[in-house]
N, C-alpha and C positions, 0 to 999 in steps of 0.2 A: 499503570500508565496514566492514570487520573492527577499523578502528582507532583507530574512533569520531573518523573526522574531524570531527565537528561539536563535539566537548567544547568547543572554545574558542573556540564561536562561542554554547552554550547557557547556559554557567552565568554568563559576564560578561551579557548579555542580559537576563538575570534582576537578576542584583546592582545592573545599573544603573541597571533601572526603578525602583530602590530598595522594592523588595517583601516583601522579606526583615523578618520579622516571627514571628509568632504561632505558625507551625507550627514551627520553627526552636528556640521556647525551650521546645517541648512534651519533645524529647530525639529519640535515633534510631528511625527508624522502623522496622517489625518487619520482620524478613529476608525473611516472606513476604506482605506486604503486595501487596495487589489491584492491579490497574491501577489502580480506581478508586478507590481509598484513596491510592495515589502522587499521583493527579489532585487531589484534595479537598486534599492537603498540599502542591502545586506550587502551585497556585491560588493559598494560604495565602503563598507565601511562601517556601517549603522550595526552596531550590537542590539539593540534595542526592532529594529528589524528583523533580525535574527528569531529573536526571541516568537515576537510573532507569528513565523513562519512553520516555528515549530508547532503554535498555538493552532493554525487553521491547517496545518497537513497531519497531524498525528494521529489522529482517528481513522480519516480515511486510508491512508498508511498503516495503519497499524492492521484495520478492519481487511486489506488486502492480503495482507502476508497473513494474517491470522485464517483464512480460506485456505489459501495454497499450504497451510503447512497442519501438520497434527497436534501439536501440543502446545498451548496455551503456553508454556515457558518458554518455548523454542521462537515463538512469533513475536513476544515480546523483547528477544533478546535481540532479534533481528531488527527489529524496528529500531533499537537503540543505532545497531550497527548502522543500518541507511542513513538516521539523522546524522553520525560522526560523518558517513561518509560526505552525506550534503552537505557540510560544513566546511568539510576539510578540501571539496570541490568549489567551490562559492568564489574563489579567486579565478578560477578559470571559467567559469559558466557565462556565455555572449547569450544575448537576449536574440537578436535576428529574428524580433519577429513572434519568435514559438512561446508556447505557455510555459513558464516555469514548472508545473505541476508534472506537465507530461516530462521534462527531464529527471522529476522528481520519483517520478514513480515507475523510469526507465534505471533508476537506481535500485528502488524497491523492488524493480522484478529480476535485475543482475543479482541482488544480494541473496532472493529466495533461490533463485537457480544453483550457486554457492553453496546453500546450506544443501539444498535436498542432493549433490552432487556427492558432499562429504559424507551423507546420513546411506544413501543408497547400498554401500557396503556392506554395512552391518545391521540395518536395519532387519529385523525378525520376518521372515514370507506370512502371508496374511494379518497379520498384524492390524488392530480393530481402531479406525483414525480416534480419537479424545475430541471432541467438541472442542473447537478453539477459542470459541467468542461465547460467553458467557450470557452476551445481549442477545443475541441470534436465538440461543436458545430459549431465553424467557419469551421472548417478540414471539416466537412458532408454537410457544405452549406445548412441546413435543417430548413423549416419554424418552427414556433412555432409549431401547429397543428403536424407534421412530429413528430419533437422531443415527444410530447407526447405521438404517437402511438409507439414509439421505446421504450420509458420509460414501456411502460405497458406494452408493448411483451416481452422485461428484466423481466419485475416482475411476466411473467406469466411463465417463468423458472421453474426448480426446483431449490434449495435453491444450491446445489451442481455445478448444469450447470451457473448457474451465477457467485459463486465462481471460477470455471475454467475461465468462460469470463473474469471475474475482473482481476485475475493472470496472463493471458495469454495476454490482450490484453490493460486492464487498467497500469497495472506493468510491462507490457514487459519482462516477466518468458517465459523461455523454458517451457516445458512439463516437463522436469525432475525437472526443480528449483521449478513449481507449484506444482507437486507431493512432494515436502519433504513438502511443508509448508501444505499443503490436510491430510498429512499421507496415501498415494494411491499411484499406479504406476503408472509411468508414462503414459503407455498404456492406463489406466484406463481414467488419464487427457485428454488423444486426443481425447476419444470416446467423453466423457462430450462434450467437444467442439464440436467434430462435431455436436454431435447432438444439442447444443444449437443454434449452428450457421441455421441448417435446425430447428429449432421449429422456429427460428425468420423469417427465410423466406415466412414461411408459414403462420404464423402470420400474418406478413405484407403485404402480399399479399390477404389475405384475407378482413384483412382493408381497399387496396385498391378497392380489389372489390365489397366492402358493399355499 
């Protein structure tokens, strides 16, 4: 992911729909332009905003699906998939207002739903999740054993409470930004977390004292 595998899958994508236009003959855009000003100017036409956009969502994109899903290959592959897909949406996407981000990562959450719908089949019953993030794991300092009771306190969630944790802590969303991509209020977002945060406590504490 570091090495922006997808450059040469996003800016021909772009060039080919022949979109390339208005924003493009405006000149470079400012070093610290918004997400949502990259958006306004990719939309426009700007390959070079594009580019960007991939630059300031991929991690926390990536870091979300890499939560909801078990295996480091599987989150990466995914993540390729949402960027094609925010690409190949960018002609239709109206601004009205709303953050980019949150329609951003209302793609990343259609796309993980997608996978784990096709994998649910044949997936093996009990089956021990893979640490997906790599970072996560050095950041918690936690043995293998650790990581696995954390993984199965995660899966023993509700589907909604892990969703908040993904947003909130995978993707680094406010409460408000998790709430648009949820379709919930925000309010609603913080309770989810707290409580997901106190199911995990409890969980792990209880594994510790098994």
């Amino acid at each position: 992911m570091r090495d922006r595998p997808l450059t040469a899958t996003l800016r021909p994508t772009l060039v080919d729909g022949a979109r390339l236009g208005p924003a493009s003959a405006q000149g470079a855009l400012a070093r610290d332009a918004s997400v949502d000003e990259l958006a306004m100017a990719a939309t426009a036409g700007d390959a070079e905003a594009v580019g960007r956009l991939y630059d300031e969502l991929v991690d926390p994109i990536y870091h979300y699906v890499a939560m909801r899903l078990r295996r480091r290959e599987d989150a990466e592959d995914v993540t390729q998939l949402v960027f094609e897909r925010i690409v190949a949406a960018l002609p239709r996407y109206r601004h009205n207002g709303k953050p980019f981000a949150a329609w951003a990562f209302r793609i990343a959450r259609n796309a993980v739903i997608d996978h784990q719908r096709r994998l649910r089949p044949t997936e093996p019953l009990g089956a021990i999740a893979e640490p997906a993030d790599g970072m996560i794991v050095e950041a918690l300092s936690l043995r293998d054993e650790e990581i696995r009771e954390l993984r199965a306190a995660i899966r023993a969630l509700t589907p909604d409470q892990q969703e908040a944790l993904a947003l909130r802590y995978g993707a680094g969303l406010s409460a408000e930004e998790a709430a648009r991509v949820m379709g919930r209020q925000a309010g609603t977002v913080r309770g989810l977390t707290f409580r997901a945060i106190e199911a995990l406590r409890r969980n792990l504490a209880r594994e510790a004292g098994a």
